[in-house]
C-alpha positions in Angstrom: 122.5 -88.1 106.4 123.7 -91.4 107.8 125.5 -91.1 111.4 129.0 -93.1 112.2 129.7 -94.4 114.7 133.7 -93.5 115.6 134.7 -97.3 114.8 133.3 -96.7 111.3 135.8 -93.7 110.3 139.6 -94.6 109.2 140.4 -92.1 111.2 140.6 -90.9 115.1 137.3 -89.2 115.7 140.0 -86.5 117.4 141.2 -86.3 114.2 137.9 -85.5 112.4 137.0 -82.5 115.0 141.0 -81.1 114.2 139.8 -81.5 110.4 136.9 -79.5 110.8 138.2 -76.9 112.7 140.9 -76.5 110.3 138.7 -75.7 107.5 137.2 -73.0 109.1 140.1 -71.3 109.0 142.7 -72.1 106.7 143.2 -71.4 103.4 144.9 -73.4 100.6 147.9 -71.6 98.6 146.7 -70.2 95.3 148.9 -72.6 93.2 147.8 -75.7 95.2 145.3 -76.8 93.1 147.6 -76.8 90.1 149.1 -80.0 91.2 146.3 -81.7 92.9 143.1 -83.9 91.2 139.8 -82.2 93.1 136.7 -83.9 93.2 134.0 -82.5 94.5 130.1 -84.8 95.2 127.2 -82.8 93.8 125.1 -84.4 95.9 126.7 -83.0 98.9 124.2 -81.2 101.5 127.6 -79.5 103.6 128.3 -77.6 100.0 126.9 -75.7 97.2 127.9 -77.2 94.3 127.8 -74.9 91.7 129.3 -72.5 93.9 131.9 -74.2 94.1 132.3 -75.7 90.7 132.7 -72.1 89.5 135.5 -70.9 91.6 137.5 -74.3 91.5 138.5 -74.4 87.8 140.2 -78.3 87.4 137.5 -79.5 89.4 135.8 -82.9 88.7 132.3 -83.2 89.8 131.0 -86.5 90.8 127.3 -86.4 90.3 125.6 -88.6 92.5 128.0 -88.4 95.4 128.7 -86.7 98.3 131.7 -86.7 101.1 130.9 -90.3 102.0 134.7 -92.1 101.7 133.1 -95.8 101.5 131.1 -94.1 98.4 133.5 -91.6 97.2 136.8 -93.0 97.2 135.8 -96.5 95.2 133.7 -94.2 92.4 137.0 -92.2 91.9 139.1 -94.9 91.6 136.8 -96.7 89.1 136.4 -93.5 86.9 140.1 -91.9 87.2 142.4 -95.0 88.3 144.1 -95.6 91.7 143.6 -93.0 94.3 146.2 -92.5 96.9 145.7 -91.5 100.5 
């Protein structure tokens, strides 16, 4: 896995450590994903793919991919359109 260096994220390197705590402990509402696009990188090494692809129903998987934004964001946006931020 490549390391950043904290000028490479869009985002405060705070930020990223609130992120990750977050997701170790909260949850998403049950009817979130009913109004949301998910895409999920099968390549990723922090998740289990098909785990995850059977529990998420509308989920898109993006073979290939992982989190990376400079990799994931523009192969979302060429496949589905404009993605917002």
């Amino acid at each position: 896995m490549n390391d950043l260096a904290p000028s490479d994220l869009p985002y405060a390197l705070e930020d990223l450590a609130w992120g990750l705590k977050s997701l170790g402990t909260a949850q998403a509402r049950s009817d979130s994903t009913a109004r949301s696009q998910l895409f999920l990188g099968t390549q990723d090494p922090l998740t289990n793919s098909a785990q995850v692809l059977s529990q998420v129903p509308n989920l898109i998987s993006l073979p290939g991919l992982n989190h990376d934004f400079r990799t994931l964001i523009p192969a979302v946006a060429a496949r589905y359109g404009a993605v917002h931020s």
